[in-house]
C-alpha positions in Angstrom: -39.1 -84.0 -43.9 -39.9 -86.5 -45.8 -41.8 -84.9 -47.7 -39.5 -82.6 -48.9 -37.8 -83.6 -52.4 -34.6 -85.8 -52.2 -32.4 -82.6 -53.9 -33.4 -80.6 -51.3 -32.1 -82.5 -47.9 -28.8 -81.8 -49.0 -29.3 -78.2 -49.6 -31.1 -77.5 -46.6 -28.3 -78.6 -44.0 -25.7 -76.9 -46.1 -27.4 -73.4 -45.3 -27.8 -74.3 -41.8 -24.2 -75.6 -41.9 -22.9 -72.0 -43.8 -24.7 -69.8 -41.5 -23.5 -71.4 -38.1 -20.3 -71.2 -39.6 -20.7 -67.2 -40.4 -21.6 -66.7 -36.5 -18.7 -68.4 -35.6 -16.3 -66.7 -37.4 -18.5 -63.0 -36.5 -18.0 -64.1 -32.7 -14.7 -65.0 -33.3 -13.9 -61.9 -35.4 -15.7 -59.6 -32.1 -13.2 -61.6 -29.9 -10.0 -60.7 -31.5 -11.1 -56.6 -32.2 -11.7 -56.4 -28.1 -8.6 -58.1 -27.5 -6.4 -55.7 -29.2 -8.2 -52.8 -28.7 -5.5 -50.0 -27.7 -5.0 -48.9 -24.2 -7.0 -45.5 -22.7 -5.8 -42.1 -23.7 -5.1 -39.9 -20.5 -3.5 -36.8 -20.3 -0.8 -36.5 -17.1 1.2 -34.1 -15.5 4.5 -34.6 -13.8 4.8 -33.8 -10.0 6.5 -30.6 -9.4 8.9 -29.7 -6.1 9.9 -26.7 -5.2 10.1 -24.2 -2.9 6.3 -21.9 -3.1 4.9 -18.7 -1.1 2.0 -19.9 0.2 -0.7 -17.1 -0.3 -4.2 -17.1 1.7 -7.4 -14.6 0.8 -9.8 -12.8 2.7 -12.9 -10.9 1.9 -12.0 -7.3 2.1 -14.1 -3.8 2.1 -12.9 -0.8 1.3 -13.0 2.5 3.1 -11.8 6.0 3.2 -8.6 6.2 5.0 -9.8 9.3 6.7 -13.7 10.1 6.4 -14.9 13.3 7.8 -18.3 14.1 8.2 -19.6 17.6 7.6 -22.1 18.9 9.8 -23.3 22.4 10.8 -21.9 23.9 14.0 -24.9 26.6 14.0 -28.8 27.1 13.0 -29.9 28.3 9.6 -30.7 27.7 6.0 -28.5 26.6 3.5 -27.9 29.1 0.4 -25.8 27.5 -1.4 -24.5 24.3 -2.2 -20.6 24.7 -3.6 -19.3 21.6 -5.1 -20.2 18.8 -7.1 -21.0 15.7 -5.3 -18.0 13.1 -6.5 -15.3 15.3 -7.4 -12.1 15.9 -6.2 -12.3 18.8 -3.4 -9.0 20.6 -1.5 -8.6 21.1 1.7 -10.8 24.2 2.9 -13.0 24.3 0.0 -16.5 25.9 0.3 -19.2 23.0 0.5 -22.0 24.8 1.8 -23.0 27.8 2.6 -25.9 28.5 5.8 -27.4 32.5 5.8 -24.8 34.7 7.6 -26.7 37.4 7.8 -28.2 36.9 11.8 -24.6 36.2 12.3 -23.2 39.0 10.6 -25.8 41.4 13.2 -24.7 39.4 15.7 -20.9 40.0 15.5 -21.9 43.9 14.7 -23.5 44.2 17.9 -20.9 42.9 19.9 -18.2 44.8 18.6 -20.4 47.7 19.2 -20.7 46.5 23.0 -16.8 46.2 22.8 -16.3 49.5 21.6 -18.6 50.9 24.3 -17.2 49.0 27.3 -13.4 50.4 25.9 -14.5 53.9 26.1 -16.5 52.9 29.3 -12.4 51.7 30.7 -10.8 54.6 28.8 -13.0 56.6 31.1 -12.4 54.9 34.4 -8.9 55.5 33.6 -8.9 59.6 33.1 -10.8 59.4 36.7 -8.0 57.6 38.1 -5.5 59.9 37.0 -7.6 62.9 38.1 -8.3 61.2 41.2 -4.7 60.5 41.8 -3.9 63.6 41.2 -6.0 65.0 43.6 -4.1 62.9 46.2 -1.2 64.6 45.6 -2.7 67.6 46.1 -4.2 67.1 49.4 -0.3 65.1 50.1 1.0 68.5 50.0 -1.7 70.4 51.6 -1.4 68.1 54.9 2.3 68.2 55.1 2.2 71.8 54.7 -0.1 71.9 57.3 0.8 69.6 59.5 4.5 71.7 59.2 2.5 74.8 60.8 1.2 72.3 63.9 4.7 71.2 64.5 6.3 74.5 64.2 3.4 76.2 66.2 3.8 73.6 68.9 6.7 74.6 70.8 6.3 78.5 70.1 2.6 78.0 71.8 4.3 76.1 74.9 6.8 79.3 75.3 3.5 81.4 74.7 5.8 83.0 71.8 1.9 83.0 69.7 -1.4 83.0 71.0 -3.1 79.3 71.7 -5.7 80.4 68.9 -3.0 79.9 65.8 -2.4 76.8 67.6 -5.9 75.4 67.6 -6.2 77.2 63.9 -3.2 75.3 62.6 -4.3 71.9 64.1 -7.8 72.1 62.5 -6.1 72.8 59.3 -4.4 69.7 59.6 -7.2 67.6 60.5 -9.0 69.5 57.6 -6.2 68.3 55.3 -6.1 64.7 56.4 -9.8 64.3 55.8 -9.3 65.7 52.2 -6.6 63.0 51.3 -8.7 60.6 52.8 -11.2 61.4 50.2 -9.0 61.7 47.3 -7.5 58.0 48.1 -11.3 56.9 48.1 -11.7 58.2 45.1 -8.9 56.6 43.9 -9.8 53.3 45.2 -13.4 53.6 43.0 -11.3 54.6 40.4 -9.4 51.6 40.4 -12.3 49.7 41.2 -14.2 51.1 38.3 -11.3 50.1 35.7 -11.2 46.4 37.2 -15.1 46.5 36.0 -14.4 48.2 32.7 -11.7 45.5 32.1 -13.8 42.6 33.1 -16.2 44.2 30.8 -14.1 44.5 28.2 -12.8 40.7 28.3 -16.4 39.5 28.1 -17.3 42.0 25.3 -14.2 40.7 23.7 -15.1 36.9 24.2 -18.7 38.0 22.7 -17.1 39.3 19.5 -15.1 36.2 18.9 -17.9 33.6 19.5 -19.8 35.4 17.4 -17.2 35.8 14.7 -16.6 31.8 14.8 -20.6 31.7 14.8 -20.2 33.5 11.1 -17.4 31.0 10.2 -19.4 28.5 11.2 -21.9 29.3 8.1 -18.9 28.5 5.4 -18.8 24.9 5.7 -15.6 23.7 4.1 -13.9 20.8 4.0 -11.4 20.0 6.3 -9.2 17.7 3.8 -8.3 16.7 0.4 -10.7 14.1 -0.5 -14.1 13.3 -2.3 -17.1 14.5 -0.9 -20.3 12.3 -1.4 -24.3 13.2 -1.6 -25.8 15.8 -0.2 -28.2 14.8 2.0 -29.7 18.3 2.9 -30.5 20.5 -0.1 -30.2 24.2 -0.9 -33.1 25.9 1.8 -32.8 23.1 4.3 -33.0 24.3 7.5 -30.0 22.4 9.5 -28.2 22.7 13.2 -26.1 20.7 14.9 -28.7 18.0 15.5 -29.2 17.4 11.4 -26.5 14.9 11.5 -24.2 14.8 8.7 -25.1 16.7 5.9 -22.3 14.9 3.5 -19.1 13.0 4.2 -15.6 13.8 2.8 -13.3 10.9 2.2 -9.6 10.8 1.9 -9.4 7.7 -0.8 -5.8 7.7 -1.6 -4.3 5.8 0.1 -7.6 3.9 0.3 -8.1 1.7 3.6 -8.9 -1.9 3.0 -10.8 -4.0 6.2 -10.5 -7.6 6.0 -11.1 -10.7 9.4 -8.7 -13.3 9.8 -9.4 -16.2 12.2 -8.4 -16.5 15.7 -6.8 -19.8 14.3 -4.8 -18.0 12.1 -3.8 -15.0 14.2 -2.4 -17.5 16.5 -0.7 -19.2 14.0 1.0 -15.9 12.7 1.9 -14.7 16.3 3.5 -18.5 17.3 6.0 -17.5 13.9 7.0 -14.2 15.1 6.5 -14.3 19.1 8.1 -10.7 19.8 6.4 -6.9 18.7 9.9 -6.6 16.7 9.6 -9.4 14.9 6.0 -8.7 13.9 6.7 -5.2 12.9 9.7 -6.5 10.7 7.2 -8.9 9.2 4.6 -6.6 8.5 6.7 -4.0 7.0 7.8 -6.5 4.2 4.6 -7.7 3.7 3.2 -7.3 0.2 -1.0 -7.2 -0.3 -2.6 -7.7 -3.9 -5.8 -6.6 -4.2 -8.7 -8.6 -6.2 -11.2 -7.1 -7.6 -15.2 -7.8 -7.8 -14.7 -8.6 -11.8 -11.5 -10.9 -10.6 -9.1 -8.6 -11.8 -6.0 -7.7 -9.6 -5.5 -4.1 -8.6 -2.0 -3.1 -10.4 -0.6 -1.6 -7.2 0.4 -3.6 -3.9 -0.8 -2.6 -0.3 0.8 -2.3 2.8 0.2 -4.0 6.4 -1.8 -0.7 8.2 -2.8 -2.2 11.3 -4.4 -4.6 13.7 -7.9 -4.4 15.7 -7.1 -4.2 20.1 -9.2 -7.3 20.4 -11.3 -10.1 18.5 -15.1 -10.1 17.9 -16.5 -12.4 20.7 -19.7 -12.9 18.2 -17.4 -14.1 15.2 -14.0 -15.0 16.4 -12.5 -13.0 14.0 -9.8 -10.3 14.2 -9.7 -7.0 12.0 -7.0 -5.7 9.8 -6.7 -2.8 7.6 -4.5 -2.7 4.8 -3.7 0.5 2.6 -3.3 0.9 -1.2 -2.2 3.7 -3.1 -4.9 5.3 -5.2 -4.0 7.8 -7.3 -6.4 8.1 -10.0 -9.1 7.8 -7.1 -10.3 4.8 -9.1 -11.3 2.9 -5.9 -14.0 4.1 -3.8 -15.6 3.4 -0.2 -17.7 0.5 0.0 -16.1 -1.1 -2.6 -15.8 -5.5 -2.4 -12.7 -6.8 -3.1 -10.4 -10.0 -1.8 -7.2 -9.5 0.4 -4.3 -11.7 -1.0 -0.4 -12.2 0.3 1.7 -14.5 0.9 2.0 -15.7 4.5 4.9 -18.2 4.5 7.3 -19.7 2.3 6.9 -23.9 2.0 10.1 -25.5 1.1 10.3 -28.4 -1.4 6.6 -28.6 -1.6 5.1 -31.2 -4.1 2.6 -29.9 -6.7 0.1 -31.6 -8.7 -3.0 -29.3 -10.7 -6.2 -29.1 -8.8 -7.8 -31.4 -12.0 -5.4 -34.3 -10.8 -7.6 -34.7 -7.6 -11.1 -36.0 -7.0 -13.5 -36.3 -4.4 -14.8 -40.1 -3.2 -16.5 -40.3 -0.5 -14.7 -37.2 1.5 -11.5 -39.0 0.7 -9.1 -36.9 -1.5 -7.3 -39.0 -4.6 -5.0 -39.2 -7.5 -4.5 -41.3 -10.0 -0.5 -41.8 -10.7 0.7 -43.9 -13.8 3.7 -45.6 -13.2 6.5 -46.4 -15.6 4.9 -49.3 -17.5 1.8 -47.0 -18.1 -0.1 -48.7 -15.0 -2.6 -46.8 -13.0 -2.7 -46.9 -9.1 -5.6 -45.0 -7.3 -4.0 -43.8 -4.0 -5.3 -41.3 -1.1 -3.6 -37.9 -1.0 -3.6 -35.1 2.0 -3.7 -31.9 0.7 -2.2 -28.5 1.8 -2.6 -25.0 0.3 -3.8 -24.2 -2.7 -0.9 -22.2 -5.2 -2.6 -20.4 -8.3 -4.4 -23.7 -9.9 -2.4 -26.2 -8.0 -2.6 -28.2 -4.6 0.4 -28.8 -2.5 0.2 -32.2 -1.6 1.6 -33.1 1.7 1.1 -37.0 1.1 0.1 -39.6 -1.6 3.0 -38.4 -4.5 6.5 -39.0 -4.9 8.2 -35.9 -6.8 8.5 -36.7 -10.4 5.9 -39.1 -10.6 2.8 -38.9 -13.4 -1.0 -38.0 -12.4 -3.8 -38.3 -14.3 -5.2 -34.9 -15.6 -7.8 -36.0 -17.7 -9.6 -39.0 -18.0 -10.1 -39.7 -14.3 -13.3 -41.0 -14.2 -12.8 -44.0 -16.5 -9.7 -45.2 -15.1 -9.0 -47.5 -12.0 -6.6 -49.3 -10.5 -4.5 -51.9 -12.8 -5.7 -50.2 -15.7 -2.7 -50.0 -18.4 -3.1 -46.5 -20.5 -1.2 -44.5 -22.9 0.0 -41.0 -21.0 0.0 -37.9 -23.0 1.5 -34.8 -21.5 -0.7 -32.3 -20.7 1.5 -29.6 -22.4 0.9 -31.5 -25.8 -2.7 -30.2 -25.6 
């Protein structure tokens, strides 16, 4: 320094001097900006009370309420195939047709037997009557004979006629006997004879009808109002009652919904309503909404159909069914859907949105903003969920403020500055 000019000491320091200064004043000027920087912006939410149904959901599939499968009752080839797989189809409509023409031979020849065993009885008969008639004949005959023996008797015994006409008379009588005898025989085969003819006639009448109801048997129809699916035998299939189904009708309006609720839960329900009445009441005024796979909700409510005898040993679960009108037949078998209603009523529950709560550590919280804009992190025990809100059971006072957004960069102490979350 010293050998620096004398002008320049002076100079030297005063730059050092000006620039310490400068940082001061920049330190100082950081201080006082983070001092009165303003308070975090957070949007809130009011806690809500009132009185909410409680609704609970349950993976549901969806069925035909009746589904009848179609299957052939006799052996043959299909010929025809009558509807169009999908569409609506009444009650009776021709589905498929099998060949009825070895049926149609088959029914012939046994009305043929029929009318053969008739005439075969209409015969037996006219021998009967002949035969019966000839037992009045020979009636006659022996008491007319039999007359002469008593009336020869005693005119024999005074020897007022020869012994001979006696002895003639008797054999006449005996002659006479012997021919009823054998007219009442003949009788007897008569009647026997129709007995067969009639016997035969029942069983040529039981042939005809099985084998008329063999050659309805090659019309399969359908036995309801419904939609009938694929075909899974095709026109020259050869089917019989081992084919198994050849298609399925369905009955989808009403359309059944099956859906599993917990043992838990059933419990639950049946500890609220102990008595059959009161569970019938219950399930009568019971109201299902139906969610669809694309999340819509099905327009129309269900009803309450019924519950399964006894719960699935391998999943605890019991089965319902549920049933929803379907008019335009827009809902189909094996469809996916979820099962919502409200179970119970809560009364004066406390509401926050679901964004009001997070997660730490397994420990539900909220973060409520008092009156002077101070934050408090507190635990909260949750209930049901209602649309996009949790019930809380614990943790929140009605009317008090919870942080919507801005939950991660609070804590507790913090002072901030609460928006509404309407004012979005």
């Amino acid at each position: 320094m010293s050998a620096l000019p004398k002008d320049c000491k002076p100079s030297v320091l005063c730059i050092l001097a000006l620039a310490a200064l400068l940082a001061a004043a920049a330190g100082c000027s950081r201080t006082v900006a983070a001092t009165t920087s303003p308070p975090l912006q957070v949007e809130v939410a009011e806690v809500q009370q009132r009185d909410v149904p409680v609704y609970k959901e349950w993976i549901g599939t969806l069925d035909g309420s009746v589904d009848a499968d179609i299957k052939a009752e006799v052996a043959g080839y299909l010929t025809e195939q009558a509807y169009t797989e999908g569409t609506f189809v009444k009650k009776g409509q021709l589905l498929f047709q099998i060949d009825l023409r070895p049926f149609q031979a088959a029914l012939d020849q046994a009305q043929g037997r029929l009318a053969q065993s008739q005439g075969q009885l209409e015969q037996a008969r006219a021998e009967l009557t002949q035969a019966e008639a000839g037992v009045a004949v020979a009636q006659a005959n022996q008491r007319r004979v039999q007359l002469d023996v008593d009336r020869y008797t005693p005119l024999a015994q005074a020897q007022a006629i020869t012994q001979q006409d006696l002895d003639n008379a008797t054999q006449n009588n005996m002659a006479a006997k012997a021919q009823l005898q054998v007219a009442q025989a003949q009788v007897a085969t008569s009647k026997a004879q129709i007995t067969a003819a009639l016997a035969a006639v029942e069983a040529d009448k039981a042939a005809v009808e099985t084998a008329r109801i063999n050659l309805g048997f090659t019309h399969l129809t359908s036995p309801i109002d419904g939609i009938p699916g694929i075909a899974q035998l095709q026109v020259g299939a050869l089917v019989s009652p081992a084919s198994g189904a050849i298609t399925t009708v369905s009955t989808v309006d009403p359309i059944k919904v099956y859906f599993t609720v917990s043992e838990q839960e059933y419990i639950e329900y049946t500890r609220r309503f102990p008595t059959a009445e009161e569970r019938q009441a219950n399930n009568k005024r019971l109201e299902l909404d139906l969610i669809l796979a694309d999340q819509s909700v099905y327009p129309l409510k269900g009803k309450f159909y019924f519950a399964d005898r006894q719960v699935d040993v391998r999943t605890g679960a019991i089965r319902l069914a549920g049933l929803f009108p379907n008019p335009g037949n827009t809902l189909r078998p094996g469809q996916y859907g979820r099962v919502r209603t409200a179970t119970q009523v809560q009364s004066g529950a406390l509401l926050i949105p679901q964004q009001a709560v997070f997660d730490l550590q397994g420990t539900h919280q909220v973060a409520v903003v008092d009156n002077k804009n101070r934050v408090t992190i507190r635990a909260a025990a949750l209930g049901d969920t209602v649309g996009n809100q949790w019930i809380v059971r614990q943790g929140v006072k009605p009317g008090e403020r919870v942080i919507v957004e801005g939950l991660q960069k609070v804590r507790t102490g913090m002072v901030v500055d609460p928006k509404p979350v309407e004012a979005r």
